[in-house]
Biopython code that builds the backbone (N, CA, C, O; Angstrom):
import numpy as np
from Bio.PDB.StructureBuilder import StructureBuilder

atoms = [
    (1, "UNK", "N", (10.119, 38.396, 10.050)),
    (1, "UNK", "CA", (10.791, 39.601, 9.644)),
    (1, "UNK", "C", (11.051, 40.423, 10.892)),
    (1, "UNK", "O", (10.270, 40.390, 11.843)),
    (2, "UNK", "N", (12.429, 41.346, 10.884)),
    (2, "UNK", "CA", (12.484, 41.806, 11.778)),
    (2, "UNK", "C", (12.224, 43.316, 11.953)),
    (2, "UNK", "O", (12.121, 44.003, 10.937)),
    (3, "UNK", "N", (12.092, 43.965, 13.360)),
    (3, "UNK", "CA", (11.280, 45.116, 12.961)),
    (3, "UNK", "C", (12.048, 46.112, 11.944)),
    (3, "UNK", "O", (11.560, 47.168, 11.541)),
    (4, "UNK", "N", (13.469, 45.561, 11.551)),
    (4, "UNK", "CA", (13.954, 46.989, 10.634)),
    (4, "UNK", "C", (14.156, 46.544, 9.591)),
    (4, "UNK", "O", (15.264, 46.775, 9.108)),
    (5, "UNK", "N", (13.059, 45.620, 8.709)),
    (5, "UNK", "CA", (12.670, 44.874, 7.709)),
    (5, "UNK", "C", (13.615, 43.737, 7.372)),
    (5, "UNK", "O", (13.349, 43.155, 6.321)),
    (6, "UNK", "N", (14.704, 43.290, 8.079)),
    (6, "UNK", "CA", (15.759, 42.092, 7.534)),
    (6, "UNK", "C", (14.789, 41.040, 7.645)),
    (6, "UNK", "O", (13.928, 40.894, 8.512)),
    (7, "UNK", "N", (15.093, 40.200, 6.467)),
    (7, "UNK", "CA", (14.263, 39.105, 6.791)),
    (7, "UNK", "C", (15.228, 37.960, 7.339)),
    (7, "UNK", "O", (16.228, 37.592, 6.723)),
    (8, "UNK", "N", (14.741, 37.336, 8.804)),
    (8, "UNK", "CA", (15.139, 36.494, 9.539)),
    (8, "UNK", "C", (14.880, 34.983, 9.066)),
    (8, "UNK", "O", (13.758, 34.519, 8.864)),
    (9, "UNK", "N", (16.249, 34.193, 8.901)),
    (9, "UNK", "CA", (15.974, 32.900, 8.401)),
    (9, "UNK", "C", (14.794, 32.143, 9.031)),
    (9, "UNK", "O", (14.407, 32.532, 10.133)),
    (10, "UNK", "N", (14.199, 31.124, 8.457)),
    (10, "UNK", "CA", (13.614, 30.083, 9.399)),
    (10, "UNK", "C", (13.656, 28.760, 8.239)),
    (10, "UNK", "O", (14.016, 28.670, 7.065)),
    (11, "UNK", "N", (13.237, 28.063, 8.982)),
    (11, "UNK", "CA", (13.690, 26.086, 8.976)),
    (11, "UNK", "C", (12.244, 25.387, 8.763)),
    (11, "UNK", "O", (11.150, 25.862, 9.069)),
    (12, "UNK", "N", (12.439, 24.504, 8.338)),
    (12, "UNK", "CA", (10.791, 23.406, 8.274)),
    (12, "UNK", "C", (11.283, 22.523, 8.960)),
    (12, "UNK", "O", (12.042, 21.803, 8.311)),
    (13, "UNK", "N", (11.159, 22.215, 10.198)),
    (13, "UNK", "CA", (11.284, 20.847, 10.582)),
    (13, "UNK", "C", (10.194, 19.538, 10.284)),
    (13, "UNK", "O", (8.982, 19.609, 10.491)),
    (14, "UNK", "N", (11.004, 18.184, 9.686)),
    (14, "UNK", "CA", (10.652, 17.132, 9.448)),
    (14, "UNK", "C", (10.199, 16.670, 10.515)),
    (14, "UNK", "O", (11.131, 16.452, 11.288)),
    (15, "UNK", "N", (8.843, 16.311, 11.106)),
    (15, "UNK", "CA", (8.578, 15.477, 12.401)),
    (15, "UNK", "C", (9.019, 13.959, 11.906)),
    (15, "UNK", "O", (10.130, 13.604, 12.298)),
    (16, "UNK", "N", (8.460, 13.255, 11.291)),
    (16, "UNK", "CA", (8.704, 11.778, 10.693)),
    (16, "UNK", "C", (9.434, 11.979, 9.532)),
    (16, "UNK", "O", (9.589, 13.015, 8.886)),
    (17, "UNK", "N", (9.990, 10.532, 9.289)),
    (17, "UNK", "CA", (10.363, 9.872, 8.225)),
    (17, "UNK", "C", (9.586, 9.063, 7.646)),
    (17, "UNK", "O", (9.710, 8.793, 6.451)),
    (18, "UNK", "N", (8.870, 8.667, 8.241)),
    (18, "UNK", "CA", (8.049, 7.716, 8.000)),
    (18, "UNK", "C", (7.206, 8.158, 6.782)),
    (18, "UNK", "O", (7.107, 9.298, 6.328)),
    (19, "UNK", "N", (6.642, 7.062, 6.364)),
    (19, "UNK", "CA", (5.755, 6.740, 4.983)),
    (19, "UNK", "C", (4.319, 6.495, 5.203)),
    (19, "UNK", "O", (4.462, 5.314, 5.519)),
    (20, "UNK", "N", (3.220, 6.656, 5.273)),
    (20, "UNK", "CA", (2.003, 6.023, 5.240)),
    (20, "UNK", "C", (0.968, 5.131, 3.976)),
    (20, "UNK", "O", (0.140, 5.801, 3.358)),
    (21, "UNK", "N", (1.067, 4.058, 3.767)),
    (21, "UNK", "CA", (0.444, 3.556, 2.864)),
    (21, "UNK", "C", (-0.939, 3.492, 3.065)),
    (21, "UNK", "O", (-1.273, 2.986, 4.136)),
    (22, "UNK", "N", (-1.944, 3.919, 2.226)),
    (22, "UNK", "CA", (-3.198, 2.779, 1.908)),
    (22, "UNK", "C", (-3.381, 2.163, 0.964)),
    (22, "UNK", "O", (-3.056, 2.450, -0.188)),
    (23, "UNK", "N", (-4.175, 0.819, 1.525)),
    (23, "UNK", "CA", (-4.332, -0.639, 0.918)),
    (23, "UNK", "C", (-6.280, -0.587, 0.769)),
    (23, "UNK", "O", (-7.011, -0.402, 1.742)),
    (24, "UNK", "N", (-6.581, -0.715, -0.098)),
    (24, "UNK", "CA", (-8.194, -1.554, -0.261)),
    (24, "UNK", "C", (-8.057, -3.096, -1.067)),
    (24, "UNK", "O", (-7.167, -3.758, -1.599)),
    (25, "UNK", "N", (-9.694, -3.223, -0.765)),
    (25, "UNK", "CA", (-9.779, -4.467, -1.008)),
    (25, "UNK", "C", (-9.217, -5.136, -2.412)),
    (25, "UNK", "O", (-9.202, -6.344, -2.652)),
    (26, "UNK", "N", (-8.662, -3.852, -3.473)),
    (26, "UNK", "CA", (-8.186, -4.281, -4.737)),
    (26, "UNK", "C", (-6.911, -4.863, -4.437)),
    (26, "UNK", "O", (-6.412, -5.696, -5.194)),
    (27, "UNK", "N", (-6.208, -4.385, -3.120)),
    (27, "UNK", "CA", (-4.942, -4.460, -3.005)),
    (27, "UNK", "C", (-4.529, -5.806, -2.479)),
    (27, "UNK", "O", (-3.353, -6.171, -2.489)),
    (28, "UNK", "N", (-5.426, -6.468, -2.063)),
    (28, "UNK", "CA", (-5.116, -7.566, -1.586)),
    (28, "UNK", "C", (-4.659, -8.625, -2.606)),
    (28, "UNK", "O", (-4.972, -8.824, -3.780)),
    (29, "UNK", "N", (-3.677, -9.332, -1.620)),
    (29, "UNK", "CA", (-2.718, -10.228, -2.716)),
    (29, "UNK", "C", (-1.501, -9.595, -2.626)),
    (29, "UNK", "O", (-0.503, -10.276, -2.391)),
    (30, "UNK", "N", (-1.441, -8.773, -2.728)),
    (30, "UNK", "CA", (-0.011, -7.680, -3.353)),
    (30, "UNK", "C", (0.401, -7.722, -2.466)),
    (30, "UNK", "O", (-0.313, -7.762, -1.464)),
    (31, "UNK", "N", (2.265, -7.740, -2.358)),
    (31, "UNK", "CA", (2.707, -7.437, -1.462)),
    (31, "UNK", "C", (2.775, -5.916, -1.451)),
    (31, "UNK", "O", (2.522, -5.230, -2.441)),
    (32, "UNK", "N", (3.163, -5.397, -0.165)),
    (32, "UNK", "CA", (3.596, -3.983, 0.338)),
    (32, "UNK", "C", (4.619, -3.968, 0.890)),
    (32, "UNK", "O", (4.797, -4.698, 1.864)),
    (33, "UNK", "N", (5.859, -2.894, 0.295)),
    (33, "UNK", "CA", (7.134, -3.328, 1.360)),
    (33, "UNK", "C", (7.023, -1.758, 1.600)),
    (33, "UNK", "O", (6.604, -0.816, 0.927)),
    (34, "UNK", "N", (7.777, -1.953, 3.284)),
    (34, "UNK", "CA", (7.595, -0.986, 4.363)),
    (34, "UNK", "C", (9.420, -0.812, 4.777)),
    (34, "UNK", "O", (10.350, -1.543, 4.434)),
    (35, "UNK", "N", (9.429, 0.186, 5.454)),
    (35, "UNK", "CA", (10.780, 0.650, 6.225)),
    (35, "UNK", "C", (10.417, 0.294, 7.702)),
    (35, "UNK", "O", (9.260, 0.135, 8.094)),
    (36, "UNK", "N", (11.414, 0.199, 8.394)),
    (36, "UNK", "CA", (10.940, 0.538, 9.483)),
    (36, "UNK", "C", (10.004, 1.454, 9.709)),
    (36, "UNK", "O", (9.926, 2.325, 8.843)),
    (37, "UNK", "N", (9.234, 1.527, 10.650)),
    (37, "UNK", "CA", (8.797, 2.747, 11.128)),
    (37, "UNK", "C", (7.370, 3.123, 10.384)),
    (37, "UNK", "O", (6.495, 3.667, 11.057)),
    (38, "UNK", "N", (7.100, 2.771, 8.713)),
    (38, "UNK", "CA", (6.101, 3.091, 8.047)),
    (38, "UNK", "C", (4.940, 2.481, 8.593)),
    (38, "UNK", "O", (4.995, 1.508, 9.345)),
    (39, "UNK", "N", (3.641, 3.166, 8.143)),
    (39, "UNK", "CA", (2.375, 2.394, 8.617)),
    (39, "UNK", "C", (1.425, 2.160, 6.805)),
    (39, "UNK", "O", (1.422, 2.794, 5.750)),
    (40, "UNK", "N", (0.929, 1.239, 7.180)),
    (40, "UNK", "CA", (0.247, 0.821, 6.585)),
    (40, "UNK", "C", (-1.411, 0.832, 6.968)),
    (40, "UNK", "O", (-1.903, 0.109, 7.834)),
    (41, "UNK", "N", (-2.075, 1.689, 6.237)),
    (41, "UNK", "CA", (-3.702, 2.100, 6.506)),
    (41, "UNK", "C", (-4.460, 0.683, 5.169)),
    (41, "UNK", "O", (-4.348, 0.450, 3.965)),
    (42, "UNK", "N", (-5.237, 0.060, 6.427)),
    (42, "UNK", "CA", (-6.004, -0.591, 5.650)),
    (42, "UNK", "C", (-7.208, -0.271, 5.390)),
    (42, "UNK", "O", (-7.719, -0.132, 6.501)),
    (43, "UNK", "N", (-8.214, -0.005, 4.379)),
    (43, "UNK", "CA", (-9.309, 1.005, 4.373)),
    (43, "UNK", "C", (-10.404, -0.172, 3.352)),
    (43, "UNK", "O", (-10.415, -0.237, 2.123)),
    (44, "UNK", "N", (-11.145, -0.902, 4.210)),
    (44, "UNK", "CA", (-12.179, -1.902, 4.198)),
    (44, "UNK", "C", (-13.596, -1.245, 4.240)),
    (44, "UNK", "O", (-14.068, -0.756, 5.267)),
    (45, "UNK", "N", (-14.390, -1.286, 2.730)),
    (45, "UNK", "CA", (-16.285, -1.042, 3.309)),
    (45, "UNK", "C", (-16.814, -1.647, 3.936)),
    (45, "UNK", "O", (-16.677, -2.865, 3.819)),
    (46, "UNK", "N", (-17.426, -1.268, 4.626)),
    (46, "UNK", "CA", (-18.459, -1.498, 5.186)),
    (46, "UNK", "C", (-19.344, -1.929, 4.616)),
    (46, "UNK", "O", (-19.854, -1.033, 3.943)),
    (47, "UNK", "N", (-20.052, -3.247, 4.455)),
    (47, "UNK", "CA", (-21.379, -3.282, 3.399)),
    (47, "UNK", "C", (-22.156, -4.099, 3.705)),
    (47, "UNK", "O", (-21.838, -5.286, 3.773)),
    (48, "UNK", "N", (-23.438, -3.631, 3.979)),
    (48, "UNK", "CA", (-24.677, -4.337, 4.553)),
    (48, "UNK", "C", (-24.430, -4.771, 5.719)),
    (48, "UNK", "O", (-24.698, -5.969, 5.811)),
    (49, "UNK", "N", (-23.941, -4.209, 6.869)),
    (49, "UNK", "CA", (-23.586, -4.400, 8.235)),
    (49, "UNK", "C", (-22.680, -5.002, 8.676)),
    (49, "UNK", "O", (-22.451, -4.936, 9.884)),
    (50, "UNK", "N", (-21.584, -6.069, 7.499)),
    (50, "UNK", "CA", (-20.638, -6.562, 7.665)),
    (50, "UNK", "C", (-19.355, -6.108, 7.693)),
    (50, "UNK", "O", (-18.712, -5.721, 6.717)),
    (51, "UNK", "N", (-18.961, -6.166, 8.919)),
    (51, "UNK", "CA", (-17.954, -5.226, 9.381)),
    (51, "UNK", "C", (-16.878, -6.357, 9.197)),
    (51, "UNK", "O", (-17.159, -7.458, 8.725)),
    (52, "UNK", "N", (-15.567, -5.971, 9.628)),
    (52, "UNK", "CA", (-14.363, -6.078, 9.558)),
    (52, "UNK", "C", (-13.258, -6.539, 10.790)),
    (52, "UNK", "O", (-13.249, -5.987, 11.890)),
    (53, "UNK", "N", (-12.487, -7.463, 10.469)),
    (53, "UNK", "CA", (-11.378, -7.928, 11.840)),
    (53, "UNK", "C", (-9.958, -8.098, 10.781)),
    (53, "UNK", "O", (-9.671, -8.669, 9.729)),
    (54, "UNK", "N", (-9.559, -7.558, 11.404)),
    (54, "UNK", "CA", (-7.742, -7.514, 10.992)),
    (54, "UNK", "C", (-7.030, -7.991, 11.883)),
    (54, "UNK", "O", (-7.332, -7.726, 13.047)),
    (55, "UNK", "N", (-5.818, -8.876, 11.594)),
    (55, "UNK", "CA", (-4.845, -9.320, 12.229)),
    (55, "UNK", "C", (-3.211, -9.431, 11.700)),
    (55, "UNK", "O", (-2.939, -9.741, 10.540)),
    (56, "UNK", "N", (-2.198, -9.135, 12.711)),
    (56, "UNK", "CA", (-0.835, -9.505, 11.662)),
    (56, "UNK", "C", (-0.596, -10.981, 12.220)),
    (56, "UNK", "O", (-0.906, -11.388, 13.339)),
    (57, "UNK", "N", (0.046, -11.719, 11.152)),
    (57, "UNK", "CA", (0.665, -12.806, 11.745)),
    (57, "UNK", "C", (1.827, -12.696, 12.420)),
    (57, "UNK", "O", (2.242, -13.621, 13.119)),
    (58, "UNK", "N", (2.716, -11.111, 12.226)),
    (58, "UNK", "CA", (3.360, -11.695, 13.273)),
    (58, "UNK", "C", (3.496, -10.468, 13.845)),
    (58, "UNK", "O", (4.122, -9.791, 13.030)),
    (59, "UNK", "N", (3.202, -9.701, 14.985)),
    (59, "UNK", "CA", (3.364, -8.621, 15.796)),
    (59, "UNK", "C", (4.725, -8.074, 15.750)),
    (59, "UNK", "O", (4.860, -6.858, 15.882)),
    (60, "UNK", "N", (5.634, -8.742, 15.599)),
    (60, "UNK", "CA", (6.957, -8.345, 15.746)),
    (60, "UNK", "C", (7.652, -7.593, 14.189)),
    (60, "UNK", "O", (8.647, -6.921, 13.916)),
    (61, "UNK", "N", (6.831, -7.992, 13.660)),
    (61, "UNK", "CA", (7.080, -7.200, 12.387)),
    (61, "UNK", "C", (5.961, -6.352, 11.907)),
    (61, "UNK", "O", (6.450, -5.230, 11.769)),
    (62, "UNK", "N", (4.530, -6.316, 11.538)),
    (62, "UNK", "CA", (3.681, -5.553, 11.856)),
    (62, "UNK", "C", (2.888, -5.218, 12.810)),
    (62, "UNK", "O", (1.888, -5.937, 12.799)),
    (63, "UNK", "N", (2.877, -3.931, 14.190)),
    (63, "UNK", "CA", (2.346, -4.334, 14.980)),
    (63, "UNK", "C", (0.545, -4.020, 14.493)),
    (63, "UNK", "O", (0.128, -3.569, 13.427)),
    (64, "UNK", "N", (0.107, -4.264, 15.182)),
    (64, "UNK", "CA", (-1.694, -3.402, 15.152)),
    (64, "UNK", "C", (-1.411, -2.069, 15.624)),
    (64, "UNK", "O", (-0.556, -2.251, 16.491)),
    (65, "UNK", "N", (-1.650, -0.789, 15.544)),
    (65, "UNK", "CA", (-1.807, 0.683, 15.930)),
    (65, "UNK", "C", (-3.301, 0.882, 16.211)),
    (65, "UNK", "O", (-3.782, 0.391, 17.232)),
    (66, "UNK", "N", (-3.921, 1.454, 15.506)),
    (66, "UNK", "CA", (-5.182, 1.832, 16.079)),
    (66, "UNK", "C", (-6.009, 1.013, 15.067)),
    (66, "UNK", "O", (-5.360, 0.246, 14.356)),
    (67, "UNK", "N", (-7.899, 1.081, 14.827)),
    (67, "UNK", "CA", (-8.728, 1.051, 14.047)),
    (67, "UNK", "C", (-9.950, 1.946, 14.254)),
    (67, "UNK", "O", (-10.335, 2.113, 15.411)),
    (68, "UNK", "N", (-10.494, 2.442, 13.407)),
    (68, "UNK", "CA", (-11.557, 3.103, 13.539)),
    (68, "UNK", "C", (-12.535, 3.059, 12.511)),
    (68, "UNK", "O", (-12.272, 2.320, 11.561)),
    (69, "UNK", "N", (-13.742, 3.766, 12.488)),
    (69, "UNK", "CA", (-15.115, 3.586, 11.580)),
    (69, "UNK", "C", (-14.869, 4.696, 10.980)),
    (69, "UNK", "O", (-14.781, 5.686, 11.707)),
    (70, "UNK", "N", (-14.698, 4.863, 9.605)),
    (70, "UNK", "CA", (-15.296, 6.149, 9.474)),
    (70, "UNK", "C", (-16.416, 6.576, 8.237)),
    (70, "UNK", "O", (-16.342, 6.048, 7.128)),
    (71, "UNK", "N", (-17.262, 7.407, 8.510)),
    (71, "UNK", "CA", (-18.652, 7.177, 8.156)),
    (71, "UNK", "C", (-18.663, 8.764, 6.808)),
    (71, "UNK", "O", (-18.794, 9.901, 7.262)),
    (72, "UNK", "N", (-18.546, 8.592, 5.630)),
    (72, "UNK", "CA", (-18.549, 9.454, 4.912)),
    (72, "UNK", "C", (-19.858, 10.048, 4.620)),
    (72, "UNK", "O", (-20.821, 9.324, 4.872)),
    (73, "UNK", "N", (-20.115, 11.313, 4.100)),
    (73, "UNK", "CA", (-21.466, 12.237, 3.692)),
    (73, "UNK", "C", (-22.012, 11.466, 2.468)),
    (73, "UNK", "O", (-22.989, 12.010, 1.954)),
    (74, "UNK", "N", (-21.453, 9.925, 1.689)),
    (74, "UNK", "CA", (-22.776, 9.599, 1.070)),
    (74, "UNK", "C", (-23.671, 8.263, 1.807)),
    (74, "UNK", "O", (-24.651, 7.714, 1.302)),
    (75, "UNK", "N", (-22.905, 7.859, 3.400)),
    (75, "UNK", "CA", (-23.620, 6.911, 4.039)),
    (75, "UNK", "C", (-23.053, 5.991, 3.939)),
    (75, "UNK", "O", (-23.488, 4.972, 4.474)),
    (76, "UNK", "N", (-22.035, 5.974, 3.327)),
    (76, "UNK", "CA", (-21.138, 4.709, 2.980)),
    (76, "UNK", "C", (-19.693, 4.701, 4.752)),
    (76, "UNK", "O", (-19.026, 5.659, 5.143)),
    (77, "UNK", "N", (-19.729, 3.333, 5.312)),
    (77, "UNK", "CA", (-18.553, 3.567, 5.978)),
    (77, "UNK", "C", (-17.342, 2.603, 5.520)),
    (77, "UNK", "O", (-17.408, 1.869, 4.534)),
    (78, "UNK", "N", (-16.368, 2.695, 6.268)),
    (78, "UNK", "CA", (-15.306, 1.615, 6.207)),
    (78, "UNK", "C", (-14.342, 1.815, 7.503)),
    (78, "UNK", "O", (-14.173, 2.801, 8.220)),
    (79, "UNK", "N", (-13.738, 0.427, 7.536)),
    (79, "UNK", "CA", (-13.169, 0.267, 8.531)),
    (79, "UNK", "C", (-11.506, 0.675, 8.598)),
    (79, "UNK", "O", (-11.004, 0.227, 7.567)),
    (80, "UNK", "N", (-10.770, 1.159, 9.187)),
    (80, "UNK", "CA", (-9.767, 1.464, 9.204)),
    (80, "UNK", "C", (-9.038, 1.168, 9.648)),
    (80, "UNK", "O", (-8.747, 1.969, 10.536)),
    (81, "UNK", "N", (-8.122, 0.004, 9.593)),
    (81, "UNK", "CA", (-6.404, -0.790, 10.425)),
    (81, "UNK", "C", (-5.223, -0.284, 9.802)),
    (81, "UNK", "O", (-4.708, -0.558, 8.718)),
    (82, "UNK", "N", (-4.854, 0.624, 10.835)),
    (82, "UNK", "CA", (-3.791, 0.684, 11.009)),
    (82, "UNK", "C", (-2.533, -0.207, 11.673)),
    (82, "UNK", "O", (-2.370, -0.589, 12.831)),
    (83, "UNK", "N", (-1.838, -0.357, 10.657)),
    (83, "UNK", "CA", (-0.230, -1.529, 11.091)),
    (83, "UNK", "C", (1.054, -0.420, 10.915)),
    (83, "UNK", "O", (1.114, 0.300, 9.919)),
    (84, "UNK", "N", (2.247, -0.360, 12.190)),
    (84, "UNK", "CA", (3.316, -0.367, 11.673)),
    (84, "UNK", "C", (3.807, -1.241, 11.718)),
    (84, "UNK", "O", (3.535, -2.340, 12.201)),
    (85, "UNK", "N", (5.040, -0.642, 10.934)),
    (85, "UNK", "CA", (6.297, -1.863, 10.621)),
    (85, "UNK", "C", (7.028, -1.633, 11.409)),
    (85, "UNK", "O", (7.326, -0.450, 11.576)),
    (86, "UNK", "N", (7.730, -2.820, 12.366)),
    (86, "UNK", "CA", (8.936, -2.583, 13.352)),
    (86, "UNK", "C", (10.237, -2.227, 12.419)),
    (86, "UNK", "O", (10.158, -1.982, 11.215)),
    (87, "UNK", "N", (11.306, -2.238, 13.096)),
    (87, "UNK", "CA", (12.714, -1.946, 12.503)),
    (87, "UNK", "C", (13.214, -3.262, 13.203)),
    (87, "UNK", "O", (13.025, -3.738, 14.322)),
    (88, "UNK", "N", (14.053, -3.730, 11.901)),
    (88, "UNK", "CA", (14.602, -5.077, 11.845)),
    (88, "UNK", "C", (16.170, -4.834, 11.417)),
    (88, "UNK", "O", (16.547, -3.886, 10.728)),
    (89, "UNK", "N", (16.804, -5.608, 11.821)),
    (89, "UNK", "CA", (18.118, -5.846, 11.325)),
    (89, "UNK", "C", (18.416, -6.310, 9.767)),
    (89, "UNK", "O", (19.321, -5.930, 9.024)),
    (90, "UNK", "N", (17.335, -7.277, 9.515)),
    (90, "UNK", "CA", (17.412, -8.049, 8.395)),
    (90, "UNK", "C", (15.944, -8.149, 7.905)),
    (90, "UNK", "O", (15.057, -8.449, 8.705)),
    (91, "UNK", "N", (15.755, -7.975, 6.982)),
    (91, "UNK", "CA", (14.587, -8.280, 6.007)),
    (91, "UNK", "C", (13.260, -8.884, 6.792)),
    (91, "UNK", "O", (13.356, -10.020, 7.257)),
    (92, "UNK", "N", (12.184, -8.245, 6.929)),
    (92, "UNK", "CA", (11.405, -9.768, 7.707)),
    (92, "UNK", "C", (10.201, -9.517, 6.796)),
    (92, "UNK", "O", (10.186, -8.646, 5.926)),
    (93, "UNK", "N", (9.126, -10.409, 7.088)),
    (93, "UNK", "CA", (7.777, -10.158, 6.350)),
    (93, "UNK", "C", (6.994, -10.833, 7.198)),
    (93, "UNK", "O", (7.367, -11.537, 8.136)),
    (94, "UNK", "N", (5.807, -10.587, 6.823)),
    (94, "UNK", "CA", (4.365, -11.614, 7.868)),
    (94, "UNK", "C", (3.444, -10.975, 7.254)),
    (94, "UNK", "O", (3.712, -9.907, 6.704)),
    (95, "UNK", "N", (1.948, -11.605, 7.226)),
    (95, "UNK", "CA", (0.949, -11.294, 6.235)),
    (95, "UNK", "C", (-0.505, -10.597, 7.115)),
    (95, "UNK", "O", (-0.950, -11.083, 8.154)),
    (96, "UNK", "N", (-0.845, -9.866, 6.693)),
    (96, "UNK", "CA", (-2.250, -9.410, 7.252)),
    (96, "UNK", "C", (-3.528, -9.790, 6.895)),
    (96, "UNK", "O", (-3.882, -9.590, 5.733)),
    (97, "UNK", "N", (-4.229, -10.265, 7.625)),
    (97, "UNK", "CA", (-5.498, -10.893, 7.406)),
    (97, "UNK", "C", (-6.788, -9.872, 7.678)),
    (97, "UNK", "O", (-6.865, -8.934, 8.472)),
    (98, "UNK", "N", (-7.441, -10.213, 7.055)),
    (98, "UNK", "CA", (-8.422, -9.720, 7.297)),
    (98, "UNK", "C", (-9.926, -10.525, 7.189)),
    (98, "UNK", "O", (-10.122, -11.354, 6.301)),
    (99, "UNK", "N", (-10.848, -10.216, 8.092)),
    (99, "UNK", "CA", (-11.601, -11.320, 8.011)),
    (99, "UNK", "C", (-13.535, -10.422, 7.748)),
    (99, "UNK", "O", (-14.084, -9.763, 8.631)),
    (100, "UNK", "N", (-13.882, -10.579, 6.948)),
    (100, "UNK", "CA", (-15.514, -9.905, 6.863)),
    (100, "UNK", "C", (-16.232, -10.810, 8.044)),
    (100, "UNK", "O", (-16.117, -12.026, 8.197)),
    (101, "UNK", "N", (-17.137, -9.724, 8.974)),
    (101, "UNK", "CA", (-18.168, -10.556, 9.625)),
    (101, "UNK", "C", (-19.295, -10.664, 8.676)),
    (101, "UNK", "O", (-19.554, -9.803, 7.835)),
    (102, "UNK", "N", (-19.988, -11.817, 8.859)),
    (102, "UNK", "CA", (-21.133, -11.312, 8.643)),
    (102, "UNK", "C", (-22.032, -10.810, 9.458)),
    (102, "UNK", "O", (-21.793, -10.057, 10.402)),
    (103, "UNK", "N", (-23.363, -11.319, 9.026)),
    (103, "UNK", "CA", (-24.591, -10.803, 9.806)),
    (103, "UNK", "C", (-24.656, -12.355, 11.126)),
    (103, "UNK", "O", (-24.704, -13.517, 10.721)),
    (104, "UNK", "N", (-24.645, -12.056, 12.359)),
    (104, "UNK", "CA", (-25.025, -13.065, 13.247)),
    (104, "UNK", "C", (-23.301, -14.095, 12.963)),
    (104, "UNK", "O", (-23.111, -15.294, 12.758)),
    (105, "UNK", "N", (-22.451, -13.046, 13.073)),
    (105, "UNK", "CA", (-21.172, -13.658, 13.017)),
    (105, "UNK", "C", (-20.628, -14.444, 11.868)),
    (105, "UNK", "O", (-19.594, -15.035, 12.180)),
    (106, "UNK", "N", (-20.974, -14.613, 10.754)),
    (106, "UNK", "CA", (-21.159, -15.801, 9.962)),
    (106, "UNK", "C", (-20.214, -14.848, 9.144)),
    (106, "UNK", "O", (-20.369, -13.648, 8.914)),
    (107, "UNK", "N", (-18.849, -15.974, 8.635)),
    (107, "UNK", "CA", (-17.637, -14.908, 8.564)),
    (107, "UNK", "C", (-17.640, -15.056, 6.936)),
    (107, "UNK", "O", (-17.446, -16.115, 6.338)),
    (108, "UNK", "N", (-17.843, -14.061, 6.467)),
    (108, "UNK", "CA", (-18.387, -13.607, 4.432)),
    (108, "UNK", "C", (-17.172, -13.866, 3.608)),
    (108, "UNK", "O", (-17.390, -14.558, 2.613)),
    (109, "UNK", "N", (-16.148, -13.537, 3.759)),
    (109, "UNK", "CA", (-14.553, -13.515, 2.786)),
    (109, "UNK", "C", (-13.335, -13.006, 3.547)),
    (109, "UNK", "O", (-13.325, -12.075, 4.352)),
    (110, "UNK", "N", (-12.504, -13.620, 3.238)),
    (110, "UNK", "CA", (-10.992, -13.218, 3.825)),
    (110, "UNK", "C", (-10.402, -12.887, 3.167)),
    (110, "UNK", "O", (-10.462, -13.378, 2.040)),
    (111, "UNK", "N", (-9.310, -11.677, 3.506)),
    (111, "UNK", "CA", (-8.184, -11.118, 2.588)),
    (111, "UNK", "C", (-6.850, -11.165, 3.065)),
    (111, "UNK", "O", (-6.513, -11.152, 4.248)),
    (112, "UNK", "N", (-5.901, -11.234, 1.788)),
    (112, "UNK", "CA", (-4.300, -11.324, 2.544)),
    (112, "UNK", "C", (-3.804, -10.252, 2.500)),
    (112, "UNK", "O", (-3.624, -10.193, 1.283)),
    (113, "UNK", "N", (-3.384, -9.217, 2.929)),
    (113, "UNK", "CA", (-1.995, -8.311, 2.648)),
    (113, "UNK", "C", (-0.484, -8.721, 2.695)),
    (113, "UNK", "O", (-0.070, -8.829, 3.849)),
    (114, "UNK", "N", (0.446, -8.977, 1.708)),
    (114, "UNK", "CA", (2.062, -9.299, 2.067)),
    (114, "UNK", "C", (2.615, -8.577, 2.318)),
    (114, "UNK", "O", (3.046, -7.888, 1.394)),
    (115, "UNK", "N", (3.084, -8.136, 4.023)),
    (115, "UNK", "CA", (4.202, -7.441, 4.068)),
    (115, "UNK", "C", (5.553, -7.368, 3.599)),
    (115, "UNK", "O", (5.843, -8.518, 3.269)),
    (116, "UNK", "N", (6.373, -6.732, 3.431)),
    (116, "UNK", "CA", (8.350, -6.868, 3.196)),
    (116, "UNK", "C", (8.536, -5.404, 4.306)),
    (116, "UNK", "O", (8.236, -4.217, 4.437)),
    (117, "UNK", "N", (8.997, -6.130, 4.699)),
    (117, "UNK", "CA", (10.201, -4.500, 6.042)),
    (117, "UNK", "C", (11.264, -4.606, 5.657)),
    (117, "UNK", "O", (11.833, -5.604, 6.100)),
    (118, "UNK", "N", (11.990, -3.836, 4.813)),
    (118, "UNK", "CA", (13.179, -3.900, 4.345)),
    (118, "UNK", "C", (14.179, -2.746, 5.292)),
    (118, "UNK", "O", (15.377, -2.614, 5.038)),
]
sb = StructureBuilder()
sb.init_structure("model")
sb.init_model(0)
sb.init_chain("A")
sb.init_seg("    ")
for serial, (resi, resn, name, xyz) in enumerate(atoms, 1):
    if name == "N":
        sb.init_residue(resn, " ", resi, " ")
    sb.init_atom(name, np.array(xyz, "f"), 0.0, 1.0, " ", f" {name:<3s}", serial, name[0])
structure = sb.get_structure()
């Protein structure tokens, strides 16, 4: 507002377009279709010390972004992979894996995620 009370326009600027999905372990199987540019949060427990490895099959369509732990107030954690989706000319897909460690490496269950980048 200005000092002789007009009120002066203002704007919201959009930083992204982008979309953010999360996926848990129910989600696996399912495909997920993405835009360019969207990320996909994969959000894995933690349980009984067996932690978590994610991979895309194909980098060029989902890359890896970050991962992290994060440890909630009832003691429970999970693991966090983040994937974007590149921008493609034409349709692409590739699948995300995920792999449980166990205890002393001994690898517990694997999961698929199906990408679509439309």
């Amino acid at each position: 507002m200005a000092a002789d009370g007009t009120l002066l326009g203002c704007g919201i600027v959009q930083v992204s377009h982008n979309t953010r999905y999360f996926a848990t372990v129910r989600d696996a199987g399912k495909k997920i279709q993405l835009h360019g540019g969207d990320e996909v949060t994969l959000n894995l427990t933690i349980v009984n010390g067996r932690d978590w490895a994610a991979f895309s099959s194909d980098v060029h369509v989902a890359k890896p972004a970050t991962t992290e732990v994060m440890n909630f107030s009832s003691g429970e954690k999970a693991r966090l992979f983040d994937f974007r989706a590149r921008r493609h000319r034409a349709p692409a897909a590739c699948g995300l894996s995920c792999r449980e460690r166990g205890l002393f490496g001994v690898r517990a269950r694997a999961l698929t995620f199906d990408i679509a980048v439309v």
